[in-house]
C-alpha positions, 0 to 999 in steps of 0.5 A: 617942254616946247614941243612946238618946235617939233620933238627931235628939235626941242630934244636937240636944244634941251641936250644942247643946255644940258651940256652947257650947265653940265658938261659931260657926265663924270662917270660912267660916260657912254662915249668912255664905254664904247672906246673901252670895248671898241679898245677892246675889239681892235686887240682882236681884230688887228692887222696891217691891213685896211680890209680887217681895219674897214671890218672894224670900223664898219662893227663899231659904226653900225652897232651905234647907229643899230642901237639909235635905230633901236631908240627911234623905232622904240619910240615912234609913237611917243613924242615925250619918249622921243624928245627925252631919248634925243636930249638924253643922246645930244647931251651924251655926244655933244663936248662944247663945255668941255672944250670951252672949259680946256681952253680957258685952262690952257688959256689961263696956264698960259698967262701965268707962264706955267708952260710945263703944266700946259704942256701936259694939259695940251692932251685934253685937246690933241694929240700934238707932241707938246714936249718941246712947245713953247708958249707961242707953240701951245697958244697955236696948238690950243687955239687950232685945236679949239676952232677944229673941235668946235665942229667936231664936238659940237656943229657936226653931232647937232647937223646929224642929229638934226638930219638922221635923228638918234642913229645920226647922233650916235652913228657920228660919235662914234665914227668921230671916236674912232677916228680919235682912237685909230685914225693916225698915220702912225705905223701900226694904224697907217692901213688899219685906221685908214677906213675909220679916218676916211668915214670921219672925213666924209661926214665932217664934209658938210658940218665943217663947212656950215661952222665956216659958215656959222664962225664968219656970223658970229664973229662980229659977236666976238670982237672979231670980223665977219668979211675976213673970216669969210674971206680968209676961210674961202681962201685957206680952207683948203690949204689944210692937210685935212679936207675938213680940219682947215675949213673952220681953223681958216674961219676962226683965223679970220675972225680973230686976225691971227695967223695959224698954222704951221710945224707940228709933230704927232707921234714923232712924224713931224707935218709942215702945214700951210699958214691960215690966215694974215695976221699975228701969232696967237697970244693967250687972250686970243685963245680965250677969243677962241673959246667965246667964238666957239661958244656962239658958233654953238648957240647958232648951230644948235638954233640952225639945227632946231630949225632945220630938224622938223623938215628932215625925214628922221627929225620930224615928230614921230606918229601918235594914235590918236583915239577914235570913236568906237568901232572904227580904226584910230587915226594915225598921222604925225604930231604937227608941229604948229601951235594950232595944233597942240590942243589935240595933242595929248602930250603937253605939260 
């Protein structure tokens, strides 16, 4: 277990891998769990209105970041218990192989013309009205949907699992689930979820632009062009009606010398978005760029986030008592991350 690279740390990149060779659990899934009573809780506490919706939001949000709060306090004298806690709850929030594996489904359906299928799996991905959609149509949403939820699903939880430890790890999710579940402009959460999306918005704002960042890195790796998904992301991320959405769309646009962008409907309210980027349409094999691009932006997140962990309050390693001669107090100081320092820690294997 490489607890030199700190607890948090090394529980960030274990759930990480544990994503990538599993994918979310298939049953019982705690992200599932909680939309269910959050589901039901909105039956309860509905209205048109924001105070009550801001109510609801604020019950969800912090009975997730209370239970990470728990989970940290719990185990801030053991750094096994801590490293497992944390892979276990990255491993739950995190959904890069899911989304990979979607879009190379959409991607493959595309490819063998079955447009009616990839319009019914269009919904693994969005929420976009695919009924109408032809394949350029679908290429477009698929691929749109792939860069956007590659900070969603996979930048953001590891920046606040790496920043806030257990509570930025569940706290995100579940302000990201709520966002899915009543964050729409629809006319029965337009004022109700108006609370939810605008949370979703503030902690999106730093994730979405360190995956612009991190998607203008790995592009070259890619097949793609690192100076024009930098150029075209400073230039267009901020023509998207999301403060945060446009930032790696515009990135991913860049990078693989697409265009994106445009007509869509949601909910049978139709959006003209600005057009991101200068290239051509997506085609089939460009959402299977996409994917590949995803997948090295979340390798580089989760090496930034191992990083960055054991500096920040909540990501350092937690205290450990440490046995002392009889008859005087244990000493008490944090477990220091530096390999000099394993040999007087009791917690290697």
């Amino acid at each position: 277990m490489p607890l030199r690279l700190g607890t948090t740390a090394a529980g960030l990149v274990t759930g990480y891998v544990a994503d990538t060779l599993f994918g979310d659990p298939r049953r019982g899934h705690p992200v599932a769990l909680f939309g269910t009573a959050s589901a039901r809780l909105e039956r309860r506490m509905w209205a048109d209105s924001k105070p009550r919706g801001a109510a609801y939001a604020g019950l969800c949000a912090f009975s997730a970041v209370g239970l990470g709060v728990a989970l940290q306090t719990a185990t801030r004298r053991s750094p096994f218990a801590r490293f497992a806690a944390t892979a276990v709850c990255t491993w739950v929030v995190l959904g890069g192989r899911g989304l990979a594996a979607e879009g190379s489904e959409m991607a493959r359906l595309l490819e063998a013309g079955e447009v009616p299928e990839a319009r019914r799996r269009l919904s693994h991905l969005c929420a976009r009205d695919a009924t109408t959609l032809d394949s350029a149509e679908l290429t477009r949403a698929a691929t749109e949907s792939i860069a956007e939820n590659t900070s969603d699903a996979v930048v953001a939880p590891l920046f606040w699992g790496a920043v806030a430890g257990l509570p930025g790890l569940l706290g995100y999710r579940a302000l990201n689930t709520l966002d899915a579940m009543v964050g729409y402009r629809s006319p029965r959460y337009r004022r109700f979820g108006w609370a939810a999306a605008r949370a979703d918005d503030v902690v999106n704002l730093a994730p979405s632009r360190i995956g612009g960042a991190l998607t203008a890195l790995c592009a070259p790796l890619a097949g793609g062009r690192a100076r024009s998904a930098w150029r075209v992301w400073r230039r267009d991320g901020g023509r998207h009606p999301s403060p945060n959405a446009g930032q790696v769309e515009a990135a991913f646009a860049g990078a693989l010398d697409i265009r994106l962008g445009g007509t869509n409907s949601y909910g049978g309210e139709v959006e003209s978005r600005a057009r991101l980027g200068e290239g051509r349409d997506p085609e089939p094999v460009d959402l299977r760029r996409a994917v590949r691009l995803s997948r090295l932006v979340g390798i580089a997140a989760v090496a930034a986030a191992a990083i960055a962990a054991p500096a920040t309050p909540w990501g350092a390693s937690p205290v450990q008592f440490i046995g002392s001669p009889r008859g005087k107090s244990p000493a008490r100081r944090s477990v220091d991350n530096s390999g000099a320092a394993l040999a007087a820690v009791d917690n290697v294997r």
